[in-house]
N, C-alpha and C positions, 0 to 999 in steps of 0.2 A: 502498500500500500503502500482506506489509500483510496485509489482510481476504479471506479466497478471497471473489469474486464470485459462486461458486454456493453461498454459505451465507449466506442473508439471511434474517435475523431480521426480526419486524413491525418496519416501515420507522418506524410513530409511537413505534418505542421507538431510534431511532437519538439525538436529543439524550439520553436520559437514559446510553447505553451508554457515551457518549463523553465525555459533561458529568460525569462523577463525576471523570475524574481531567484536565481542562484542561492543569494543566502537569507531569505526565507524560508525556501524550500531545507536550506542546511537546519537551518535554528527548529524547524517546527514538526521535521514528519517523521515519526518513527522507525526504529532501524530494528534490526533483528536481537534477539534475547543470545546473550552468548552461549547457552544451554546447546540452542539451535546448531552454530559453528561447530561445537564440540560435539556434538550428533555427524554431523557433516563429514567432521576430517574423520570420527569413529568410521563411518559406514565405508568412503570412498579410500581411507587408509592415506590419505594428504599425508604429506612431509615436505621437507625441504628439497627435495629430488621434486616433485611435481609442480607444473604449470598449469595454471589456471586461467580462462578466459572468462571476463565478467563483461558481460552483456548489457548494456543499458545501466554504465554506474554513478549518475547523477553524480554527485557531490561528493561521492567517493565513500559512505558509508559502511557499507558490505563492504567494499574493497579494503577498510582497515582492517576487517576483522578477517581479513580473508591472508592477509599480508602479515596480520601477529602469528598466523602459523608456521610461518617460514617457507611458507612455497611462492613461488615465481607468478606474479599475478600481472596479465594482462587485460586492462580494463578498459573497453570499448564505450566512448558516449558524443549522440551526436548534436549537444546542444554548446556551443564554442563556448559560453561563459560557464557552466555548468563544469564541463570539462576541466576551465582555465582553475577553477574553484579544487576541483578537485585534486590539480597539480599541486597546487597548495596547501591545500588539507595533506595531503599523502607524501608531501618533500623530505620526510624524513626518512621513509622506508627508499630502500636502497633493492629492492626486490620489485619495484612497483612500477609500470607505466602505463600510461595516460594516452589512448589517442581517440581523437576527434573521427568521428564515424557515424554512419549506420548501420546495423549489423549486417542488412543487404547488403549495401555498397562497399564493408568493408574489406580492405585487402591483407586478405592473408599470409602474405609472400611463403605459402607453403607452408608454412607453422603447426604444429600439432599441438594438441592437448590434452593431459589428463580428467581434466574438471573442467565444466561449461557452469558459472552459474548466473542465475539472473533472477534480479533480487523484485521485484513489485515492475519487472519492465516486458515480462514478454509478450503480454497482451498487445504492445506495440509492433510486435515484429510481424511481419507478413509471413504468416504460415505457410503459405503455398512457396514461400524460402526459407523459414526460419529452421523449419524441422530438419530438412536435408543438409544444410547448410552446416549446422550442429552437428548431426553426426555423421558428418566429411572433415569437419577441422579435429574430430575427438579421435585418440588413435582409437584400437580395438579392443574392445573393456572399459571405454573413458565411461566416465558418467557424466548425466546431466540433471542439474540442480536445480530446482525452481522456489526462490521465498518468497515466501508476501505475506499481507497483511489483512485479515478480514474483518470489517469490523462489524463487531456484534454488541449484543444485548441481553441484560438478566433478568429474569422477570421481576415487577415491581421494584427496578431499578430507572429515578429518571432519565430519562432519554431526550436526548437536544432536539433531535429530529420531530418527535412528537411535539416539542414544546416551541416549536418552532414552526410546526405546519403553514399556519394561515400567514405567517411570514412569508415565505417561500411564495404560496399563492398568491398574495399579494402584487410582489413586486417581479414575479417570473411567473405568471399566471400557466399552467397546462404543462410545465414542465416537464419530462417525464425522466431527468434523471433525477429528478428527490425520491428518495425513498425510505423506507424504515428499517434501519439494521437487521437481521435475522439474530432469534436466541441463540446463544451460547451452544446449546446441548443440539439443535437443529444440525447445525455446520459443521461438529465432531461427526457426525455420520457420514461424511462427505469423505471417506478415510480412503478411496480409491482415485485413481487416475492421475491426470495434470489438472484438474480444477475445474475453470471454465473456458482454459485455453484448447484450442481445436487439440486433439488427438494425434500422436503421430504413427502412427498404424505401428507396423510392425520396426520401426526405426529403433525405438527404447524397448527395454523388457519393464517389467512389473516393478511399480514403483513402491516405493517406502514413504509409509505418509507419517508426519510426528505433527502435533499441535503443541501451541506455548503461550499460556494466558498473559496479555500485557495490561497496561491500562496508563492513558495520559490522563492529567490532571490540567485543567484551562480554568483563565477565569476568560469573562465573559473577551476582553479585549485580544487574550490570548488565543482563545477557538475561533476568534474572528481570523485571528491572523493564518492559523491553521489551515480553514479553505478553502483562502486566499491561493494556499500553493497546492489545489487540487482542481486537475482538469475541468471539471462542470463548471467550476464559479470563475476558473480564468476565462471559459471560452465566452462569460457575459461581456459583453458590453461594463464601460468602468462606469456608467450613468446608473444602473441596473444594479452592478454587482457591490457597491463600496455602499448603495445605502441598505439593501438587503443584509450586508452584513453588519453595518452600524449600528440595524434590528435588529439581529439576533443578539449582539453582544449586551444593548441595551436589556434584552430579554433574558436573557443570561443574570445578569446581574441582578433584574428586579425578582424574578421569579425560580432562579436557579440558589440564591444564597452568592455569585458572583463563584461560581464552583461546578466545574461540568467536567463530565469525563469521555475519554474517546476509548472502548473496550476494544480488543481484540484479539481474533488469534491467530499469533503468527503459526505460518505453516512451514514447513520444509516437505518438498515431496523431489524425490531423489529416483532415478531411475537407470539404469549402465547401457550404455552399448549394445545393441544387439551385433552380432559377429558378421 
């Protein structure tokens, strides 16, 4: 996360949707539970011998934690500030680089890899190239890794969304990406496949699905700022979108206690090479 995966806007407007606000998006969106990582390098057997290609790495998150392991991280993103952000964040590891890309467009120069991961970005990628693409650059055995973020809901836990509703309609009337988190216990049942992303037939074998309860804490000014760096409310209009959120933060504050939470659960679903 994060981004619902069945609302994907044209894929060549993804650097520009993301690249206007770099370190908002650094400051505000959640990143993986290190539980997760530590699942990750357990299953795929990572070490400092392995290379890793990170797919879609914003700001460079994932990619830190992907780099405290000691393997060789290659991390593909194609929004140029996003990217620039990332070289910065990441200048300390000596194991890391950074290039400006699409995973489509980008050039492999023949490179292989043990590890494909992509952390809340593959919705992005054009599957009629993503899948084959993946496992063409992974050697024989590589795996491929997909994180994200889902955000859910407890019962008789308040919810922004609910409490926000007639906001929403208001000032984005017929909407149809607002929606209302799914419960907690719903989305654990969801324990097979790659998600909601298209299927890659017989390309990956049988995946390994792990859940990992997170939860952010906003006050109202904070969850505004939130999102600010999530696709539906960048693609408004700034007439639209800055006083819609001006409401909810107000709303937030009068009727939340000035205290809202973003639940979720991150996933990992890990899959190897078919031969």
């Amino acid at each position: 996360m994060t981004d619902d995966p069945k609302v994907r806007p044209n894929r060549h407007d993804l650097g520009r949707v993301f690249n206007e606000v770099p370190e908002l998006y650094d400051r505000v969106r959640p990143g993986s539970p290190d539980e997760l990582f530590a699942d990750l390098d357990a299953i795929t057997g990572m070490d400092e011998r392995s290379s890793v290609l990170n797919v879609g790495c914003g700001t460079g998150q994932a990619t830190r934690s992907l780099a405290a392991l000691g393997c060789s991280v290659t991390a593909i993103e194609p929004g140029t500030d996003m990217a620039a952000l990332a070289r910065q964040r990441l200048a300390s590891f000596r194991n890391v680089e950074v290039e400006t890309s699409t995973f489509e467009e980008w050039d492999d120069r023949g490179r292989r890899f043990d590890v494909l991961v992509a952390a809340s970005s593959w919705h992005w990628v054009d599957p009629s190239i993503g899948w084959q693409r993946a496992y063409k650059v992974l050697y024989p055995a590589g795996w491929m890794a997909l994180l994200g973020n889902v955000v859910v809901h407890r019962p008789g836990e308040p919810e922004v969304y609910a409490e926000t509703a007639d906001l929403h309609e208001r000032f984005c009337p017929g909407n149809p990406d607002w929606g209302h988190p799914p419960l907690e216990d719903d989305v654990r049942t969801t324990d097979e496949g790659w998600g909601l992303v298209e299927d890659p037939g017989g390309l990956f074998g049988p995946t390994i699905v792990r859940w990992y309860p997170t939860v952010q804490w906003f006050n109202g000014d904070g969850f505004a700022d939130h999102l600010r760096s999530l696709s539906p409310y960048r693609r408004l209009d700034r007439d639209v979108r800055e006083p819609l959120l001006d409401a909810i933060a107000e709303r937030i504050r009068r009727r939340m206690g000035d205290r809202a939470s973003r639940r979720y659960l991150s996933v990992l679903r890990v899959g190897q090479r078919a031969r």
